[in-house]
C-alpha positions in Angstrom: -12.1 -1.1 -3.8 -11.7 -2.9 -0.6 -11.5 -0.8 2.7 -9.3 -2.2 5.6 -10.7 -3.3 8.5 -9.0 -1.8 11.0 -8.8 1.7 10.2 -11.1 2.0 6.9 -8.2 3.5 4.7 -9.0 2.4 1.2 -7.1 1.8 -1.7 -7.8 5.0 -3.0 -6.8 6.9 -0.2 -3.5 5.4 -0.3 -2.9 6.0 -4.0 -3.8 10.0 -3.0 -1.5 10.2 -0.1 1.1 7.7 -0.2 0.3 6.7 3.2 -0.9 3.0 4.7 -3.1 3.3 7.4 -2.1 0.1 9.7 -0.7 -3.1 9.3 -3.7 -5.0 8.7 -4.2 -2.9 5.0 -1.4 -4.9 3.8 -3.5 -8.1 4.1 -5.6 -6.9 1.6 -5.2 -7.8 -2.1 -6.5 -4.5 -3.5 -4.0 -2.5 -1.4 -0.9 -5.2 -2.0 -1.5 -4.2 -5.4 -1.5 -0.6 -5.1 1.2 -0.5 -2.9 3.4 -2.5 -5.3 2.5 0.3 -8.1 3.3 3.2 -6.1 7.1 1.6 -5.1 7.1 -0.2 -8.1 7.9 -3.7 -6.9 8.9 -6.1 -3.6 12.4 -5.9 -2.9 13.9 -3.1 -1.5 16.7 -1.4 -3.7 20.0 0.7 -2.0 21.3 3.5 -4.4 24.6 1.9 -6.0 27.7 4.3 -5.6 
């Protein structure tokens, strides 16, 4: 897995804590992809009432 960087989070790290490290992680294709997984896709939803 790629590591950013910036602050060395990895992929892995933010699968186990939910957590991005800095901006820069999200230029990273391995994190884009596990970030899309843990929120399950792009576009921000609002709860419908």
């Amino acid at each position: 897995m790629e590591v950013c960087p910036k602050c060395h989070t990895s992929a892995d790290e933010i699968l186990e804590t939910g957590f991005v490290g800095c901006e820069k992680c999200y230029d990273l294709p391995s994190i884009k992809e596990v970030v899309d997984k843990m929120y399950g896709g792009k576009r921000h939803k609002q709860n419908e009432k």
